[in-house]
PDB file of N, H, CA, C and O in Angstrom:
ATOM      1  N   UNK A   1      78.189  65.013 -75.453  1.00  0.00           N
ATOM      2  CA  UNK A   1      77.147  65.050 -76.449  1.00  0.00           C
ATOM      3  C   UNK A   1      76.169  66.176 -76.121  1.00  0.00           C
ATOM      4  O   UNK A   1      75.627  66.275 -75.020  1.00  0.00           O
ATOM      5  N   UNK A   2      75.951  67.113 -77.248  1.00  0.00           N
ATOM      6  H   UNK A   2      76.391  67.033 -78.142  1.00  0.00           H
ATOM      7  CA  UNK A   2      74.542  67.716 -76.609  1.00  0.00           C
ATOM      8  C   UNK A   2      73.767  67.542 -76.842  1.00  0.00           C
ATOM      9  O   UNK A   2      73.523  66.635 -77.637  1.00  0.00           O
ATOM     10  N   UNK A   3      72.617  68.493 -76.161  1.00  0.00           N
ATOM     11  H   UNK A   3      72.815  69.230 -75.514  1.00  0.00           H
ATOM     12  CA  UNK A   3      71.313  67.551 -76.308  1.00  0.00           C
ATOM     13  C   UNK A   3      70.530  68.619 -76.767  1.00  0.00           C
ATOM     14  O   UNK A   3      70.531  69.734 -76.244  1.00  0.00           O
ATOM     15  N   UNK A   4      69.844  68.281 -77.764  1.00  0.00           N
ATOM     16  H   UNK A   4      69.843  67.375 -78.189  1.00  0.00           H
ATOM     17  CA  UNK A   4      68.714  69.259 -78.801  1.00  0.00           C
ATOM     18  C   UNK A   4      67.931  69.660 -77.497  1.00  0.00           C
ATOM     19  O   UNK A   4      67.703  68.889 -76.565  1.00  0.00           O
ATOM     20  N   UNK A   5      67.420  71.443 -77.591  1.00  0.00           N
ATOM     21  H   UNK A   5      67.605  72.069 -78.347  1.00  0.00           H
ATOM     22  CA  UNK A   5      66.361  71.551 -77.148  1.00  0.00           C
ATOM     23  C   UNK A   5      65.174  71.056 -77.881  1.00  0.00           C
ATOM     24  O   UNK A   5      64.200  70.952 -77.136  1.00  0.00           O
ATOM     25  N   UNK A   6      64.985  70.768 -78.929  1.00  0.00           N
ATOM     26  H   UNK A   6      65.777  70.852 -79.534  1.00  0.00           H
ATOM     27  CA  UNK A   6      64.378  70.413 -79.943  1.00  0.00           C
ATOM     28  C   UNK A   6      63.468  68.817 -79.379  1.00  0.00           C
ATOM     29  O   UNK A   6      62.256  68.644 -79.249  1.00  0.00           O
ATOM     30  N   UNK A   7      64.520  67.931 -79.162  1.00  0.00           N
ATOM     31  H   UNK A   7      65.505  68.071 -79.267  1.00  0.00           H
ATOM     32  CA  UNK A   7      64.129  66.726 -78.891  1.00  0.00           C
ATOM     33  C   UNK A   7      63.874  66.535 -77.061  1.00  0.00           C
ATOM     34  O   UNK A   7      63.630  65.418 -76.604  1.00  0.00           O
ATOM     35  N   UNK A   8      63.959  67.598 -76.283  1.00  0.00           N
ATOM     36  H   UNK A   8      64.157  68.505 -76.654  1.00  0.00           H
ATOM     37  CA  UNK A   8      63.526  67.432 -74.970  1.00  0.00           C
ATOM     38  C   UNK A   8      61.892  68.201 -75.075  1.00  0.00           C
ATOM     39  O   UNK A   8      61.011  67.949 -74.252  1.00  0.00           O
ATOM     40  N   UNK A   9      61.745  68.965 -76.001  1.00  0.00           N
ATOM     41  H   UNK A   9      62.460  69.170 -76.669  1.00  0.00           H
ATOM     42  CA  UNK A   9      60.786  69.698 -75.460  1.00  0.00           C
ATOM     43  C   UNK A   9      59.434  68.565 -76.645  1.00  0.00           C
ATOM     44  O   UNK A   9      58.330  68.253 -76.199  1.00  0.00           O
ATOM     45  N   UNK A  10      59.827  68.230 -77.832  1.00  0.00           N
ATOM     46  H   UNK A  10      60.724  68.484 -78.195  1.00  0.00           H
ATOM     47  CA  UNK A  10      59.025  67.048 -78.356  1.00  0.00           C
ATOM     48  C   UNK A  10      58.996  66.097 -77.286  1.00  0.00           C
ATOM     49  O   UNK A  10      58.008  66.030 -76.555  1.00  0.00           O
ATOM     50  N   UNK A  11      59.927  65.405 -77.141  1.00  0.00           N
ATOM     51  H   UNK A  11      60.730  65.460 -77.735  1.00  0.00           H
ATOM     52  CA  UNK A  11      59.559  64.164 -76.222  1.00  0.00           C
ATOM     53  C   UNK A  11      58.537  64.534 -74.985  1.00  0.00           C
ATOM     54  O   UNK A  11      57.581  63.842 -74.634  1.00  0.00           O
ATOM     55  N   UNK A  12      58.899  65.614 -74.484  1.00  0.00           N
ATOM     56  H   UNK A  12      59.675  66.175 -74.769  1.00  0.00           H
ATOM     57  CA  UNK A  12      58.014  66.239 -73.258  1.00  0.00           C
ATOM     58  C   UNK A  12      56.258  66.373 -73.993  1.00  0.00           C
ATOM     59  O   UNK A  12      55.303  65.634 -73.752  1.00  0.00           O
ATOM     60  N   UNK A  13      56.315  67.601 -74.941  1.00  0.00           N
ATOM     61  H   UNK A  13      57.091  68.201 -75.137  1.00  0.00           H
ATOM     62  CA  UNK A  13      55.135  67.006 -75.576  1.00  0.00           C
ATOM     63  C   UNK A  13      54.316  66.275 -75.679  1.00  0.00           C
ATOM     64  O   UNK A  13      53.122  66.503 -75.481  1.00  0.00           O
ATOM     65  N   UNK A  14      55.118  64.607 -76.219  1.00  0.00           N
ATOM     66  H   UNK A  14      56.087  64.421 -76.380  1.00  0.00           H
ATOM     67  CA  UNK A  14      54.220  63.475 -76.371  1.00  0.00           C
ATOM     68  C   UNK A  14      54.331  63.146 -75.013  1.00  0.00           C
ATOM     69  O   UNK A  14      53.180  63.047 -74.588  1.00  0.00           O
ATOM     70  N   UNK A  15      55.061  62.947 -74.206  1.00  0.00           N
ATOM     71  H   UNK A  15      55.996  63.027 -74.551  1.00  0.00           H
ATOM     72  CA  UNK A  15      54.474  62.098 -72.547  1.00  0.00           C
ATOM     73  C   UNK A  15      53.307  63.321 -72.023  1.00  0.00           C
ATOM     74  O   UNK A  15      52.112  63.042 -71.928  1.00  0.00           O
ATOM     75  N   UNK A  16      53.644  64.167 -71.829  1.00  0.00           N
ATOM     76  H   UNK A  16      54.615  64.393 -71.906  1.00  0.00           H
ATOM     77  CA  UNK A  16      52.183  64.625 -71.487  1.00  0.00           C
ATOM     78  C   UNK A  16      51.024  64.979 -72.186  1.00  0.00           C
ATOM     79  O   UNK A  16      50.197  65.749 -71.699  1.00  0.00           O
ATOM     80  N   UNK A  17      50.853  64.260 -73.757  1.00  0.00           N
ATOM     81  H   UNK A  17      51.525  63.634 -74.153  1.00  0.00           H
ATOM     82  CA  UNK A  17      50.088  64.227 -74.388  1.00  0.00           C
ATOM     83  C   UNK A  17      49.308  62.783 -74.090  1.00  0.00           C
ATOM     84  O   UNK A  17      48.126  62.438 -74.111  1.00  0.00           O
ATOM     85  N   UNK A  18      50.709  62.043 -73.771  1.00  0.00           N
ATOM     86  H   UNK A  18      51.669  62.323 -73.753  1.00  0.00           H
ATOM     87  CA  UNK A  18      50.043  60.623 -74.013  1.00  0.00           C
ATOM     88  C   UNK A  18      49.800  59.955 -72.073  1.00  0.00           C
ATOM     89  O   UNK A  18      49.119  58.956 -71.840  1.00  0.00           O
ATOM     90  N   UNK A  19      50.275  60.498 -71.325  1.00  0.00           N
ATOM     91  H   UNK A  19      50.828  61.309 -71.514  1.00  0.00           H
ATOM     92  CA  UNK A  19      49.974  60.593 -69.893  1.00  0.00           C
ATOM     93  C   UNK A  19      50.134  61.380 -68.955  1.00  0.00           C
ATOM     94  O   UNK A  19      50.959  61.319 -68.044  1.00  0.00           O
ATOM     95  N   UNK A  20      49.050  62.425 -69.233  1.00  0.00           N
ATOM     96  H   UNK A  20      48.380  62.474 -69.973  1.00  0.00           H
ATOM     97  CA  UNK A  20      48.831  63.716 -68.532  1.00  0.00           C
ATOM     98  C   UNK A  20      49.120  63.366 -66.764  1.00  0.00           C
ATOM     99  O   UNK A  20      49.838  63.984 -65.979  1.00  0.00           O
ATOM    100  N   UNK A  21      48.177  62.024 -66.507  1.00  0.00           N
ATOM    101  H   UNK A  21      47.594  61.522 -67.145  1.00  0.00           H
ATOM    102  CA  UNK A  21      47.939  61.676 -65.017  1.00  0.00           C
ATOM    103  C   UNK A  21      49.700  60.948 -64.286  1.00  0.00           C
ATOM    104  O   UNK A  21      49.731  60.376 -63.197  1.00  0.00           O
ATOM    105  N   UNK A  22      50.677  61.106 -64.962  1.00  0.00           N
ATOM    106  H   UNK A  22      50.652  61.571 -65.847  1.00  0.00           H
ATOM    107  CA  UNK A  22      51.525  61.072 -64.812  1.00  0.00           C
ATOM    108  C   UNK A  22      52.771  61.734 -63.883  1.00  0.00           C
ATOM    109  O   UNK A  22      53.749  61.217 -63.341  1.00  0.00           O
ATOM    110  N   UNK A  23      52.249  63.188 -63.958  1.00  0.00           N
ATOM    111  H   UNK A  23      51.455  63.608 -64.398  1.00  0.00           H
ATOM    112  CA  UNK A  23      53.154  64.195 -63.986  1.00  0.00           C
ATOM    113  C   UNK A  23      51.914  65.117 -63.182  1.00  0.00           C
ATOM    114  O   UNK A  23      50.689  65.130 -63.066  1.00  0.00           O
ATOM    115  N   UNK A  24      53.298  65.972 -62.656  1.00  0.00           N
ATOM    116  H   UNK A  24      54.294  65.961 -62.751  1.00  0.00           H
ATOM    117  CA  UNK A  24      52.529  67.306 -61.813  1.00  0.00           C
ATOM    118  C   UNK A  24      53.798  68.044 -61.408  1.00  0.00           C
ATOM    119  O   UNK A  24      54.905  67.684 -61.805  1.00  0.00           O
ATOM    120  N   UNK A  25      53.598  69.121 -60.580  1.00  0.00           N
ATOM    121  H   UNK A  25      52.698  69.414 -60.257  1.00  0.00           H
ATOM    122  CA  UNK A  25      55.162  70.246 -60.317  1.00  0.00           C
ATOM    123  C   UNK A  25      55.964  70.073 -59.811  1.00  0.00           C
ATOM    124  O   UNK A  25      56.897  70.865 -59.674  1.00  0.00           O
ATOM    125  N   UNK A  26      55.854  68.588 -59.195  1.00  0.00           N
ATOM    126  H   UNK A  26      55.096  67.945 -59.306  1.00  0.00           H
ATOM    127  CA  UNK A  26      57.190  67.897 -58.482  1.00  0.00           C
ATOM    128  C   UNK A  26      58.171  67.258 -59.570  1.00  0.00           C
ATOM    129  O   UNK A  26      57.833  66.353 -60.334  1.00  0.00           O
ATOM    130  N   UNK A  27      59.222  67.755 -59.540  1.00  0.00           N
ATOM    131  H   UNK A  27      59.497  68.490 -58.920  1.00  0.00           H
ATOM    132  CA  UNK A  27      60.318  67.460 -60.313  1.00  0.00           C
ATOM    133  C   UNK A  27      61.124  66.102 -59.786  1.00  0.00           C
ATOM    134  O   UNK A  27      61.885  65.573 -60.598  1.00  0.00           O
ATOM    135  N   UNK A  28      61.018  65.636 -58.734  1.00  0.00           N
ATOM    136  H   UNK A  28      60.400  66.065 -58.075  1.00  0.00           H
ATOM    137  CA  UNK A  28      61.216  64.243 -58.265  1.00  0.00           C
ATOM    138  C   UNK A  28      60.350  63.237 -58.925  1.00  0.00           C
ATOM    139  O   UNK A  28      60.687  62.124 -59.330  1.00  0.00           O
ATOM    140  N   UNK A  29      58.847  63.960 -58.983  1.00  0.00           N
ATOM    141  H   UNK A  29      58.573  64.864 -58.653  1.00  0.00           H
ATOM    142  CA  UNK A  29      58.229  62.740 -59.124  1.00  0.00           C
ATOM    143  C   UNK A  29      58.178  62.253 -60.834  1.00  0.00           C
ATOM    144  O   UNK A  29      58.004  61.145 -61.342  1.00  0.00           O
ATOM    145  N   UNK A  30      58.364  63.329 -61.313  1.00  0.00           N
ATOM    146  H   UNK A  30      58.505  64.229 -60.901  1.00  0.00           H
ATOM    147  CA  UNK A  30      58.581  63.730 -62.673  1.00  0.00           C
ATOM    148  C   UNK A  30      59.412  63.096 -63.809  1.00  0.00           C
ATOM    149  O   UNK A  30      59.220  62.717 -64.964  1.00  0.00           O
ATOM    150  N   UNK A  31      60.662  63.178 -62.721  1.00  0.00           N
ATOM    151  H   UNK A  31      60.818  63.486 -61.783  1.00  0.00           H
ATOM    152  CA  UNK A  31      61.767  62.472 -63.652  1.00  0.00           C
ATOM    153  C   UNK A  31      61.899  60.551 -63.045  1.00  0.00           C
ATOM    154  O   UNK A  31      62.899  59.962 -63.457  1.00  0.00           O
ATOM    155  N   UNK A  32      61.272  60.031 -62.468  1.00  0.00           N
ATOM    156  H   UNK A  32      60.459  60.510 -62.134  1.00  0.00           H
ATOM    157  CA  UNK A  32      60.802  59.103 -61.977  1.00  0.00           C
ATOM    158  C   UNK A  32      59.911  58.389 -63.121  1.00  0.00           C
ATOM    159  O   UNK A  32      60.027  57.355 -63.778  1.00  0.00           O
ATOM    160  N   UNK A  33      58.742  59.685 -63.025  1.00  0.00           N
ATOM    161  H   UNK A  33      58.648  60.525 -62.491  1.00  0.00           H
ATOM    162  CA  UNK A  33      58.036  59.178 -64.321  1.00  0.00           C
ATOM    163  C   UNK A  33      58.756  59.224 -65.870  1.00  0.00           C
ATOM    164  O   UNK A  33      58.539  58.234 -66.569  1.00  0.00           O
ATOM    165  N   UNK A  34      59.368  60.012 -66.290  1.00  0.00           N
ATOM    166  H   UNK A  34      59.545  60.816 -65.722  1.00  0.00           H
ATOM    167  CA  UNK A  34      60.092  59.765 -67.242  1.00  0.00           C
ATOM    168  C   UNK A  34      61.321  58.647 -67.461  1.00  0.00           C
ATOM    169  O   UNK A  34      61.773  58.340 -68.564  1.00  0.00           O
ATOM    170  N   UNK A  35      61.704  58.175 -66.344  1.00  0.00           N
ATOM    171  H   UNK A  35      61.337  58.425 -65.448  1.00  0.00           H
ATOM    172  CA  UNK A  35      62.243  56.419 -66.487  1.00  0.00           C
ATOM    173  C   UNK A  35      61.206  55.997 -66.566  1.00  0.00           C
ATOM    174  O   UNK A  35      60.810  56.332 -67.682  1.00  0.00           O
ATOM    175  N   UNK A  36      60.426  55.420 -66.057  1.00  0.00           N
ATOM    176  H   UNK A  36      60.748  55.148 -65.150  1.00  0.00           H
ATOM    177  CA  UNK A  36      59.532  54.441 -66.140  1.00  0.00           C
ATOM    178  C   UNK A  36      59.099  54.586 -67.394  1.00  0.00           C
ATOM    179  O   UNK A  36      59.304  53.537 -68.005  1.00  0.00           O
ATOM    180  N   UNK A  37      58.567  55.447 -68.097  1.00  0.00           N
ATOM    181  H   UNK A  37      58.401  56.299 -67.601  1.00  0.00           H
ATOM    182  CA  UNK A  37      57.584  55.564 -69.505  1.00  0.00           C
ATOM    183  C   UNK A  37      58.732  55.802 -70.261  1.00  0.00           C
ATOM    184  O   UNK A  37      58.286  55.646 -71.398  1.00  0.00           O
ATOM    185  N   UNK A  38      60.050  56.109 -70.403  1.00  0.00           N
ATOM    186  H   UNK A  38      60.412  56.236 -69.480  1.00  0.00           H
ATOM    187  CA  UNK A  38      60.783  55.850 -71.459  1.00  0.00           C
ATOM    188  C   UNK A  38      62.114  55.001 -71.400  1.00  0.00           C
ATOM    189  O   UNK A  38      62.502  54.300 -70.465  1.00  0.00           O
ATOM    190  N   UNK A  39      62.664  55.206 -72.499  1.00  0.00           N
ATOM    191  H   UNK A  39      62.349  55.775 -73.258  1.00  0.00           H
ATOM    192  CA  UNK A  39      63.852  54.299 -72.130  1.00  0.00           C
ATOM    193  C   UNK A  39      65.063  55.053 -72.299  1.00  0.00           C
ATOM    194  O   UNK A  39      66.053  54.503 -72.782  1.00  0.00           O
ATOM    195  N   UNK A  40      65.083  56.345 -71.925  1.00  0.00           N
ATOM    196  H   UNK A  40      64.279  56.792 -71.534  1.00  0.00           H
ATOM    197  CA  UNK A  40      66.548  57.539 -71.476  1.00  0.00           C
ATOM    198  C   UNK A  40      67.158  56.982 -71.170  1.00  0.00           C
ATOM    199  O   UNK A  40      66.599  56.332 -70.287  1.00  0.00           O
ATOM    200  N   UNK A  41      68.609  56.529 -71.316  1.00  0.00           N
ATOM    201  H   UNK A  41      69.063  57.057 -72.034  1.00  0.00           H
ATOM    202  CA  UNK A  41      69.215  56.030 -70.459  1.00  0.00           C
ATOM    203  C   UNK A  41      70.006  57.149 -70.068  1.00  0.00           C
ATOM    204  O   UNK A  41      69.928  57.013 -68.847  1.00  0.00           O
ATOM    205  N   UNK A  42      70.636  58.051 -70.226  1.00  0.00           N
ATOM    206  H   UNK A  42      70.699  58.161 -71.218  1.00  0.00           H
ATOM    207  CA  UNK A  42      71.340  59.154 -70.242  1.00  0.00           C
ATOM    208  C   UNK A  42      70.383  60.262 -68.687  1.00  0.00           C
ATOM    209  O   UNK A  42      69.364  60.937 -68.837  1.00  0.00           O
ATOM    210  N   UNK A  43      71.094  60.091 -67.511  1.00  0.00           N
ATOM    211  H   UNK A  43      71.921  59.543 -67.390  1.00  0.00           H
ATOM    212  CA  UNK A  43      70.516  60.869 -66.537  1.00  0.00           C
ATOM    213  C   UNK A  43      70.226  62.399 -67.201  1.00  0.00           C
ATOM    214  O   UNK A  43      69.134  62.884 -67.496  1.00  0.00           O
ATOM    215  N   UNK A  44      71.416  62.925 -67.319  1.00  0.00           N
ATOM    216  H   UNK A  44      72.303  62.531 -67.079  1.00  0.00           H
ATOM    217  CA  UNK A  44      71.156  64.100 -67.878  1.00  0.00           C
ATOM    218  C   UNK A  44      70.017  64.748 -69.244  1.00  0.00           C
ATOM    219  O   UNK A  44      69.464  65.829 -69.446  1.00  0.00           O
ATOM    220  N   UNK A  45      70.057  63.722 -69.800  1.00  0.00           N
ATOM    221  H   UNK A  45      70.507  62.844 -69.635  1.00  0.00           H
ATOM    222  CA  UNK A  45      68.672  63.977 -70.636  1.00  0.00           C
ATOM    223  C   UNK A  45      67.220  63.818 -69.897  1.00  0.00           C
ATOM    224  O   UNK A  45      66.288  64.587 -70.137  1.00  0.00           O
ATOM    225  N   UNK A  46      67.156  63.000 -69.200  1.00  0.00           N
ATOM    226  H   UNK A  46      67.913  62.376 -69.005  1.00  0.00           H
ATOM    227  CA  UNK A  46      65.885  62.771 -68.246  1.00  0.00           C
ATOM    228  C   UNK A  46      65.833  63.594 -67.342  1.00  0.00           C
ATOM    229  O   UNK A  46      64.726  63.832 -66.861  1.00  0.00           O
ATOM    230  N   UNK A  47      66.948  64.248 -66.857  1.00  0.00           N
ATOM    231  H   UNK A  47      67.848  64.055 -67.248  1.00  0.00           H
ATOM    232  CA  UNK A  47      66.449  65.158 -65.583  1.00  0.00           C
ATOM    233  C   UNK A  47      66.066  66.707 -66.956  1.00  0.00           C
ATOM    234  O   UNK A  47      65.411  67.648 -66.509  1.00  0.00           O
ATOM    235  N   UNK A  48      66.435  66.762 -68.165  1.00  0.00           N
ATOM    236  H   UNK A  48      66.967  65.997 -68.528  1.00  0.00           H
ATOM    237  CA  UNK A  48      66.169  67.763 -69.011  1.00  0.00           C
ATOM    238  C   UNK A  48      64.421  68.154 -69.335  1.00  0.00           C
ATOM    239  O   UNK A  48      63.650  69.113 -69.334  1.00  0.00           O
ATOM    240  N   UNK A  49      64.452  66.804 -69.573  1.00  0.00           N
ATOM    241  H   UNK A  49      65.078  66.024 -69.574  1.00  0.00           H
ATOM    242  CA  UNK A  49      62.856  66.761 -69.682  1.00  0.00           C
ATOM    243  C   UNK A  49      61.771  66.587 -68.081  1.00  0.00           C
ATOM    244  O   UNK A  49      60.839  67.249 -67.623  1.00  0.00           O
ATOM    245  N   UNK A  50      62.341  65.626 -67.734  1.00  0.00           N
ATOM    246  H   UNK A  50      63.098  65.089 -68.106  1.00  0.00           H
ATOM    247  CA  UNK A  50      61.511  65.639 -66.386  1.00  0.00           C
ATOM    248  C   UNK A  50      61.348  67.533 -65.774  1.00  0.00           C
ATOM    249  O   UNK A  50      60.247  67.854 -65.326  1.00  0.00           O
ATOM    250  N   UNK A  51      62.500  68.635 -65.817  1.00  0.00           N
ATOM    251  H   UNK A  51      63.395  68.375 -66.181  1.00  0.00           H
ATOM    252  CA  UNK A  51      62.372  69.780 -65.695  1.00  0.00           C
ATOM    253  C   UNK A  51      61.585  70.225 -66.809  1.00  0.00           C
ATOM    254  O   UNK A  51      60.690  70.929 -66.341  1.00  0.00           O
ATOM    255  N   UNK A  52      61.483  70.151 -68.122  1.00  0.00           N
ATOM    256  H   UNK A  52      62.210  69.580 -68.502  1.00  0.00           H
ATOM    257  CA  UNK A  52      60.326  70.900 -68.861  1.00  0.00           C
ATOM    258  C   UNK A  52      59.426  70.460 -68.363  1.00  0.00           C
ATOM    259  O   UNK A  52      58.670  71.338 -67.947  1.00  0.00           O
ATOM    260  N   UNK A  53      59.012  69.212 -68.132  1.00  0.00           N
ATOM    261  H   UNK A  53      59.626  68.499 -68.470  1.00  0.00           H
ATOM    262  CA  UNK A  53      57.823  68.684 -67.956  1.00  0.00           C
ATOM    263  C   UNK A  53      57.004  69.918 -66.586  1.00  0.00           C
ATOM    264  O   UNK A  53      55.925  70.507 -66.526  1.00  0.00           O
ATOM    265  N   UNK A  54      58.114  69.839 -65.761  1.00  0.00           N
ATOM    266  H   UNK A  54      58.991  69.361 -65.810  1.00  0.00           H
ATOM    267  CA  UNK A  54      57.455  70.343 -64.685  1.00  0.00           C
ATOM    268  C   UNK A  54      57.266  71.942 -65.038  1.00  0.00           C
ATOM    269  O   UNK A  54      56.229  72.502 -64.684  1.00  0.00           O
ATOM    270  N   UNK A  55      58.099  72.525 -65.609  1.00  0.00           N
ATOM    271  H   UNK A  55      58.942  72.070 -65.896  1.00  0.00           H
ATOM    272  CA  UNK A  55      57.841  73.472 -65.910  1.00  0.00           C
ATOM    273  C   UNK A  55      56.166  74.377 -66.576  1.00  0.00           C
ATOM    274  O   UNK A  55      55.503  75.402 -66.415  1.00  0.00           O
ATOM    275  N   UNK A  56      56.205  73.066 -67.385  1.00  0.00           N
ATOM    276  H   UNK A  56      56.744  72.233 -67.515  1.00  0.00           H
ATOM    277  CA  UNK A  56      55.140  73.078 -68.404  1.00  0.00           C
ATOM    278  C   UNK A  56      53.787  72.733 -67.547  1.00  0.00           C
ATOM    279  O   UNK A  56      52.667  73.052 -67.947  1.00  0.00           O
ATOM    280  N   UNK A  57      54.069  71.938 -66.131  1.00  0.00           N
ATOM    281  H   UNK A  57      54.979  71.679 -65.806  1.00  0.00           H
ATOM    282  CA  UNK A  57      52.630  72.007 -65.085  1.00  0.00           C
ATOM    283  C   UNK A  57      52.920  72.976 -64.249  1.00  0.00           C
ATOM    284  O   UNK A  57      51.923  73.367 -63.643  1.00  0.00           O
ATOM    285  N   UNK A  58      53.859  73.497 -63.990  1.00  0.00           N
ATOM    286  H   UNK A  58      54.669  73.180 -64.483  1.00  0.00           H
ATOM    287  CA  UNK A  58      53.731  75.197 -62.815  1.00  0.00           C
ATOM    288  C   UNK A  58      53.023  75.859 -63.246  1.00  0.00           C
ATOM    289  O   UNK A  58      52.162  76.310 -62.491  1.00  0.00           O
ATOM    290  N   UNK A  59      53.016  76.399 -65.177  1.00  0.00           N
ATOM    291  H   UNK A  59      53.716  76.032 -65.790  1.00  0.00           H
ATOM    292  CA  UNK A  59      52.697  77.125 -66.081  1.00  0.00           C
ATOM    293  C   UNK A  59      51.161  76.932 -66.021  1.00  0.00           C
ATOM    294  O   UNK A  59      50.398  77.676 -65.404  1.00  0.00           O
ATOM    295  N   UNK A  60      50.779  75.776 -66.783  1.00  0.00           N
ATOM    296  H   UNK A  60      51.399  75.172 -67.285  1.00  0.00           H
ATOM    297  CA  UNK A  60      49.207  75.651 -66.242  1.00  0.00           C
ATOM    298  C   UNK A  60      48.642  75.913 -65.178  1.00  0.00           C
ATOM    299  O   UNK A  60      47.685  76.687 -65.173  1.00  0.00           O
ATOM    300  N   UNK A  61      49.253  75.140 -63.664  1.00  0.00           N
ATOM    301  H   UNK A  61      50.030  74.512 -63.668  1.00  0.00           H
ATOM    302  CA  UNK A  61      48.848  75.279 -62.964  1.00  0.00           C
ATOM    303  C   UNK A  61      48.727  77.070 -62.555  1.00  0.00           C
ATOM    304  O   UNK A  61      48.133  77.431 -61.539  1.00  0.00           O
ATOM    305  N   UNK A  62      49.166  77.730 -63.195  1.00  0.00           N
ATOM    306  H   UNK A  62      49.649  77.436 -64.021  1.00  0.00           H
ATOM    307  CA  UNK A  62      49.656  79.174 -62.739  1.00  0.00           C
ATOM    308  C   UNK A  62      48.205  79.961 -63.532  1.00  0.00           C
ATOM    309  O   UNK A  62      47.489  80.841 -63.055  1.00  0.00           O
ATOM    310  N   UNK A  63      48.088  79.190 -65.072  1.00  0.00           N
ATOM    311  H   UNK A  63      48.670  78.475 -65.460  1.00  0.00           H
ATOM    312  CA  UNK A  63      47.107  79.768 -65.194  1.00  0.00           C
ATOM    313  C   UNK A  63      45.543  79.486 -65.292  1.00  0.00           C
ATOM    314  O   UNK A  63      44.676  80.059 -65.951  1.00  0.00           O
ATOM    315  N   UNK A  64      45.462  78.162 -64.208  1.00  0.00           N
ATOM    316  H   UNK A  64      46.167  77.697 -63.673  1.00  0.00           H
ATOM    317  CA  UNK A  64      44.370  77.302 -64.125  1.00  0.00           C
ATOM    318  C   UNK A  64      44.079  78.745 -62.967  1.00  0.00           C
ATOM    319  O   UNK A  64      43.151  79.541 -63.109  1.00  0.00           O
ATOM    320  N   UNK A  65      45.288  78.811 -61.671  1.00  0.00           N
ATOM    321  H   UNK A  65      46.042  78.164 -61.556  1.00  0.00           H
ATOM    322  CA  UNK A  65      44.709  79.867 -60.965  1.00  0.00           C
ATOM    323  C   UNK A  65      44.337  81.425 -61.406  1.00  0.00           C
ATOM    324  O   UNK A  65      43.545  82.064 -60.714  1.00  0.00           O
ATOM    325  N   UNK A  66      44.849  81.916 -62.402  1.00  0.00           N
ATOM    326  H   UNK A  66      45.493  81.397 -62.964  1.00  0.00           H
ATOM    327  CA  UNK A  66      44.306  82.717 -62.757  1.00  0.00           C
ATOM    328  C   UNK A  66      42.933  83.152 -62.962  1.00  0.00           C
ATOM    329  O   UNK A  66      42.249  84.076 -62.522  1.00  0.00           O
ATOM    330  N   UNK A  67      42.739  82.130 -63.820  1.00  0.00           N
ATOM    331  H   UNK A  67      43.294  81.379 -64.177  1.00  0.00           H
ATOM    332  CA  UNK A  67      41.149  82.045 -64.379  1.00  0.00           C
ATOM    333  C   UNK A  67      40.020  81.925 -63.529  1.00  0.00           C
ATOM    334  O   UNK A  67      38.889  81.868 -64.010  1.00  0.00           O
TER     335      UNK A  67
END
């Protein structure tokens, strides 16, 4: 089956819309949190998003240091 970039990078969206304090650049801790707050059952979709997710806090964090 594949998997929409479409629907990893929405779903990513709303969890760190809806629990920022969740998540941070650890990709362990990440996709951990994405079992718990959803119901993926599919590893490979959760480790998809748990990696945007983190992606999407390196990025901030990259330009929190900037500033």
């Amino acid at each position: 089956m594949a998997i929409k970039p479409k629907y990893v990078k929405q779903l990513g969206r709303i969890l760190l819309e809806k629990y920022p304090e969740s998540f941070n650049q650890s990709f362990e801790t990440n996709k951990e949190s994405v079992t718990a707050l959803t119901n993926v059952e599919s590893k490979e979709v959760r480790n998809r998003i748990a990696g945007y997710i983190t992606r999407k806090e390196a990025g901030a964090a990259a330009q929190a240091a900037e500033a």
